[in-house]
TITIDREN-40238 format. One line per field, with one value per residue (C-alpha): chain; x, y, z. Coordinates in nm, 3 decimals. Each point is the difference from the previous one (the first is absolute). Example, Ala and Ser with C-alpha at 12.3 -4.5 7.8 and 13.67 -1.06 7.14 Angstrom:
! residues 2
kette <- c(A A)
X <- c(1.230 0.137)
Y <- c(-0.450 0.344)
Z <- c(0.780 -0.066)
! end
This chain:
! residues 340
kette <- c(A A A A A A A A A A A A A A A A A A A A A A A A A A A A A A A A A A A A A A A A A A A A A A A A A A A A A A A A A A A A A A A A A A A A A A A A A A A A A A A A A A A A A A A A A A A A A A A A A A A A A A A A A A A A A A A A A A A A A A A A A A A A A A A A A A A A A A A A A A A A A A A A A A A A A A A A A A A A A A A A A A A A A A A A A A A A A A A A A A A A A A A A A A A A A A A A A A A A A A A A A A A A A A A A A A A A A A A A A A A A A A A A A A A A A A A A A A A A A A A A A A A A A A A A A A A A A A A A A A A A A A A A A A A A A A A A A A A A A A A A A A A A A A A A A A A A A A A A A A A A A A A A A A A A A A A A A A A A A A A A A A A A A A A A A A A A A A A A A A A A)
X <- c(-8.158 0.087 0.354 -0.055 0.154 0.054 -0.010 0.159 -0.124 -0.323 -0.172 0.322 0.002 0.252 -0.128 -0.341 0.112 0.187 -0.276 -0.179 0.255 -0.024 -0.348 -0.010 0.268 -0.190 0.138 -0.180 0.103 0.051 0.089 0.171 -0.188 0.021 -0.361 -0.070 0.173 -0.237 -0.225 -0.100 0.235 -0.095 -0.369 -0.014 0.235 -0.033 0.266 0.064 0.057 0.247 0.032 0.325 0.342 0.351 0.134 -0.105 0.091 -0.273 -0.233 0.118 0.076 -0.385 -0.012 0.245 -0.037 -0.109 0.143 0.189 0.112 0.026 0.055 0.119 -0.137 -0.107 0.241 -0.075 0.068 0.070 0.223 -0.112 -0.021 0.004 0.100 0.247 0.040 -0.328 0.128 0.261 -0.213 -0.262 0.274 0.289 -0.096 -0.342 0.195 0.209 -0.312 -0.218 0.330 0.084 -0.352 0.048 0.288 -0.150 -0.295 0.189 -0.182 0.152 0.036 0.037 -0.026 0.089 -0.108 0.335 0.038 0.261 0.051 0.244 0.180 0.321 -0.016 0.364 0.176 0.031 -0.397 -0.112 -0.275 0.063 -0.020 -0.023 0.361 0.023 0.079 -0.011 0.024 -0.191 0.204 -0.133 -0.337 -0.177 -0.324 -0.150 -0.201 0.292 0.228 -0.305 -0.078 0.407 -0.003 -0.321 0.169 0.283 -0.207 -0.124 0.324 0.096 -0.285 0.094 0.310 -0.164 -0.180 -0.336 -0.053 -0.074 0.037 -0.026 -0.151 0.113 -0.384 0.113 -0.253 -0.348 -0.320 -0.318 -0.334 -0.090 0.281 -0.232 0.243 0.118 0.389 0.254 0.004 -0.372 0.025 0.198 -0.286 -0.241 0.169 0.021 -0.353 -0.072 0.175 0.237 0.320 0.108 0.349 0.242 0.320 0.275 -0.042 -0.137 -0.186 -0.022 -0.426 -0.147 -0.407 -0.053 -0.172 0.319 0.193 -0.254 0.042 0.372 -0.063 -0.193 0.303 0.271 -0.207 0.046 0.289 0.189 0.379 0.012 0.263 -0.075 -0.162 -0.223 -0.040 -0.398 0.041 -0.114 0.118 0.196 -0.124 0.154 -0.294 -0.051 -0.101 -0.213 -0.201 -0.003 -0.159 -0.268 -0.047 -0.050 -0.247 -0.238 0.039 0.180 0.289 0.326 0.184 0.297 0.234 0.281 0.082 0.368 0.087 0.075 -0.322 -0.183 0.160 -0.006 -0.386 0.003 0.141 -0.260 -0.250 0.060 0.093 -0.438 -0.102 0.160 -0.172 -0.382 0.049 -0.054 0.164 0.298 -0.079 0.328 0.257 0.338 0.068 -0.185 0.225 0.296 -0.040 -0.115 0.390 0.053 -0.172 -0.161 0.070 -0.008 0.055 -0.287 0.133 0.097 -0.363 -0.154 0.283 -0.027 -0.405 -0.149 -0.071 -0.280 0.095 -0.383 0.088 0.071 -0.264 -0.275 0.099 -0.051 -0.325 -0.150 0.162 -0.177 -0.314 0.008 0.087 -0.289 -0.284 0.107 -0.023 0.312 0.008 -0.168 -0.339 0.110 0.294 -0.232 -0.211 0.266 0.089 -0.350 -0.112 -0.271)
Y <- c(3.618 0.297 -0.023 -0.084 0.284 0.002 0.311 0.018 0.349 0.026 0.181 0.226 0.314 -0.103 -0.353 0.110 0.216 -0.313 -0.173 0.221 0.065 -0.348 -0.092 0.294 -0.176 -0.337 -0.172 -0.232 0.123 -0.235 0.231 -0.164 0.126 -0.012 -0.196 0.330 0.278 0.309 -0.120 0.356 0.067 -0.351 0.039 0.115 -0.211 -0.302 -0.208 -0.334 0.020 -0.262 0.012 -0.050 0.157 0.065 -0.086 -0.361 -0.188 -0.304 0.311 0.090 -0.333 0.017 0.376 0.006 -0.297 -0.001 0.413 0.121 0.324 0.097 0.364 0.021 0.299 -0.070 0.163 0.133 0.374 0.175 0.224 -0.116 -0.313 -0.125 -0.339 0.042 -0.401 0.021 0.256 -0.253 -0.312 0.193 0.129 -0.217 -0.346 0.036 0.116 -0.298 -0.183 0.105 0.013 -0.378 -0.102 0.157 -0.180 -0.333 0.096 0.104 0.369 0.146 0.363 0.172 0.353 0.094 0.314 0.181 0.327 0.314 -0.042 -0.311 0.245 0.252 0.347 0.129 0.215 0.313 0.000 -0.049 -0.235 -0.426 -0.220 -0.383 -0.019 0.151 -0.246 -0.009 -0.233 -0.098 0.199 0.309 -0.082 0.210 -0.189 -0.378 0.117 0.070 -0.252 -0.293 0.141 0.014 -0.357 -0.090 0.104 -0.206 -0.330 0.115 0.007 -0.298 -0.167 0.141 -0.203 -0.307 0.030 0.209 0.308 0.237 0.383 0.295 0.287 0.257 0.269 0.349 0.133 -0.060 0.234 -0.042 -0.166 -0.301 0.070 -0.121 -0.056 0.263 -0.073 0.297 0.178 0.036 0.087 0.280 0.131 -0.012 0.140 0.248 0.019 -0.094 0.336 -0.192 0.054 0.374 -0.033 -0.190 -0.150 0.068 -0.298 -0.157 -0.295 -0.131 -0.045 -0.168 -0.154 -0.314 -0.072 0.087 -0.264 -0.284 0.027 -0.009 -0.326 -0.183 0.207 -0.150 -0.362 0.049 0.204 -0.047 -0.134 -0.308 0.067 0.390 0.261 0.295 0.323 0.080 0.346 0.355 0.336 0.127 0.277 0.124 -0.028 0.397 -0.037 -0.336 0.273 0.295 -0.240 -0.127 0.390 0.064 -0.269 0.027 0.407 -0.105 0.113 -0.099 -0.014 0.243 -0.143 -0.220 -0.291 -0.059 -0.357 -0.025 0.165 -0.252 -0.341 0.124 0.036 -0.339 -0.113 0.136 -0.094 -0.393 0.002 0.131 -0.266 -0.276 0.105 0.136 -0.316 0.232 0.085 0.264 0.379 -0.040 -0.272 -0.050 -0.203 0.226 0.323 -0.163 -0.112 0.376 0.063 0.009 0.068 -0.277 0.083 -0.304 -0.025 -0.194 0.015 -0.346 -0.066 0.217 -0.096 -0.308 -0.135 0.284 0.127 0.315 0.334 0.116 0.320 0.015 0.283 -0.185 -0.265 0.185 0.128 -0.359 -0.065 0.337 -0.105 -0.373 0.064 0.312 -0.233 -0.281 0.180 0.021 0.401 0.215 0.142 0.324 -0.020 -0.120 0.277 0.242 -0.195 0.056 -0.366 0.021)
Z <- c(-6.402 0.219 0.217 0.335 0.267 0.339 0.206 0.374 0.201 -0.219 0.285 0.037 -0.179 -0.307 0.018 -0.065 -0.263 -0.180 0.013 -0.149 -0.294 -0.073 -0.037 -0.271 -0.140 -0.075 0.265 0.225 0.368 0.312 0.366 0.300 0.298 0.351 0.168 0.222 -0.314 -0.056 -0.303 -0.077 -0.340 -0.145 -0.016 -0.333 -0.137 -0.174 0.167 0.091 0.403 0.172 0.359 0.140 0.161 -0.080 0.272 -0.056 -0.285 0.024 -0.033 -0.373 -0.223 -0.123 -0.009 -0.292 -0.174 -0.299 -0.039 -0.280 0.158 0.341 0.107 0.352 0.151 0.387 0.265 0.341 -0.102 0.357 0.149 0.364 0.106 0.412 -0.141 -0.269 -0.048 -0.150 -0.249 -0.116 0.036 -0.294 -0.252 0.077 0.031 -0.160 -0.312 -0.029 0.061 -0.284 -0.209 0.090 -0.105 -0.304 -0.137 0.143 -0.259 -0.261 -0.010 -0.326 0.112 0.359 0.085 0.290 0.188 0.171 0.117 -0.074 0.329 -0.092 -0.281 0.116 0.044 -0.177 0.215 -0.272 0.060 -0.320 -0.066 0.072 -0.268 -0.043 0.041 0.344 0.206 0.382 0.305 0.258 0.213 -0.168 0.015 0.307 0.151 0.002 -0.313 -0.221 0.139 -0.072 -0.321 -0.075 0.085 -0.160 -0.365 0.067 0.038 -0.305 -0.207 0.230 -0.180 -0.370 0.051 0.044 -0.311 0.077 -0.232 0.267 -0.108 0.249 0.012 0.254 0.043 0.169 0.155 -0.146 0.024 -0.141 0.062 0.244 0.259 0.318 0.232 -0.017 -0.149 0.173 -0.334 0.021 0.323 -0.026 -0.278 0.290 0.274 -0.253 -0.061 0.314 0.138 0.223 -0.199 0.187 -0.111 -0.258 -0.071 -0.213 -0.164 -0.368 -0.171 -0.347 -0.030 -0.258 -0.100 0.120 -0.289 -0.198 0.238 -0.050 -0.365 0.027 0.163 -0.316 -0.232 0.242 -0.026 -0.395 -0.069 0.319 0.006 0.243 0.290 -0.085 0.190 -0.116 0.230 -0.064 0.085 -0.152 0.133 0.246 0.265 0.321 0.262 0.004 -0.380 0.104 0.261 -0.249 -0.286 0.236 0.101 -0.309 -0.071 0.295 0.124 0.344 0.086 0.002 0.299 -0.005 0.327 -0.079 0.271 0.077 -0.027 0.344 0.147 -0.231 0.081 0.395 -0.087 -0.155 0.305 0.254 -0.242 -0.021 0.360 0.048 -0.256 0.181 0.329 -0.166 -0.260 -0.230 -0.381 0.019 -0.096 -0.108 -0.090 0.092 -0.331 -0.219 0.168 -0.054 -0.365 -0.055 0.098 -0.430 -0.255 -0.144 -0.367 -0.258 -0.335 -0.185 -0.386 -0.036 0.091 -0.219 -0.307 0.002 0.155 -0.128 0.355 0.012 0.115 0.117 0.131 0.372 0.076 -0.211 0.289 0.268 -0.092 -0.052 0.334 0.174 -0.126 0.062 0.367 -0.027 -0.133 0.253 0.306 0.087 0.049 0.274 -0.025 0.027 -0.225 -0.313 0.070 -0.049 -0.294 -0.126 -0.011 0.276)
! end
């Protein structure tokens, strides 16, 4: 008989992807789902569908029982939001919900979905590692500070007995990012021609497809109580831009933002999307975390799960095309990239 898993965030961008690991896997796959989510990633999946919510417990006792694995994936992923409670409410208390339901069930393995962002940044700049703590003093924006206190419940929860493991994704690329996430939508504000100028800042990227399967190895080679940065290679954001120039034909852009032009930007920018009601151009969170470089070190991952290395160009070309093919580039840019 084939394990039973349940997937939060399946019709996110890395949830999808897990799900997606884990049918190949043999697995039969249960998702979590909001009543009014965006259907569009499940539709060729075979996958049981429960409706319910985080946020409320009565919601989730049926949704996972009978589950031998959960993996813990859903998060409200943004930089901007009017209502930060809600931010909170999502990772925050829905974690300890789903988490709480799991030990009441007896689920025999948890992985759940953190973020670098909950991982130190040393001071002599090189890359953070597992072991780099921080605070929640040091974490800049709701997003970081819920995810920060998201992982917590989750070793919280390892002390009581459930074996949770955590996995801490960079920044993922790839295929199926609707939304889209801010990496991807730096790609298309590259593509997009709306990226005139850079910061001095970096990102480790990695294939999304490379962190869903460091889910399933983290599910069966994982250290309870442990975490597991899912990461690939680190690039400063000029060599992001020059890659995708030299993928697609467009150029690069060639002036470099000071910090404090940028966040000032960020500023004026949220300040027009609380009054038009419309998404930021540019995020105040997002500036501010691009402070650093957001260098990680991913060996323990890949020394001890196994964790694949798909190169981080291949990545960005499935990404390129994905967003290509789906319509999310101009007319008149695919034309000059010769697909019209």
């Amino acid at each position: 008989m084939k394990p039973l898993a349940l997937v939060t965030g399946a019709t996110g961008f890395i949830g999808n992807a897990v799900a997606r690991t884990l049918l190949k896997s043999e697995r039969t796959v249960r998702v979590l789902i909001r009543k009014n989510s965006d259907r569009t990633l499940l539709n060729d999946l075979d996958v049981e569908i429960f409706e319910g919510d985080l946020r409320y417990p009565e919601s989730l006792n049926e949704t996972i029982r009978g589950c031998a694995e959960l993996y813990h994936v859903a998060a409200q992923y943004t930089f901007f939001n009017p209502k930060p409670d809600e931010i909170y409410s999502s990772n925050v208390q829905g974690t300890h919900n789903i988490l709480s339901a799991a030990l009441t069930h007896c689920v025999s393995r948890v992985v759940y979905t953190s973020t670098v962002g909950a991982i130190g940044i040393p001071h002599n700049q090189k890359p953070g590692d597992e072991n780099t703590q921080i605070t929640i003093a040091d974490c800049r924006g709701h997003y970081k500070r819920s995810k920060f206190l998201a992982e917590q419940e989750a070793l919280n929860f390892f002390k009581k007995g459930l074996p949770v493991v955590i996995v801490n994704p960079s920044a993922p690329i790839g295929v199926r990012d609707i939304k889209p996430t801010p990496t991807g939508k730096m790609i298309l504000d590259f593509l997009n021609r709306k990226m005139p100028a850079y910061m001095d800042t970096g990102l480790n990227l990695v294939d999304v497809e490379d962190v869903a399967t460091g889910h399933l190895l983290a599910s069966e080679k994982g250290k309870p109580g442990e975490r597991y940065i899912l990461g690939n290679q680190n690039l400063s954001l000029q060599e992001i831009l020059q890659l995708l120039s030299e993928l697609t034909g467009l150029s690069a852009p060639k002036i470099k933002v000071p910090y404090s032009l940028a966040l000032g930007s960020a500023y004026l920018s949220e300040a027009w999307a609380r009054f038009t009601k419309q998404p930021p151009l540019i995020e105040i969170e997002a500036v501010k975390l691009g402070k650093k470089m957001m260098f990680f070190n991913p060996q323990k991952a890949i020394r001890e799960l196994g964790l694949p290395q798909t190169p981080v160009k291949i990545a960005l070309k499935k990404a390129v095309d994905w967003y290509v093919t789906n319509g999310y580039v101009k007319k008149e840019i695919q034309e000059r990239l010769g697909i019209l």
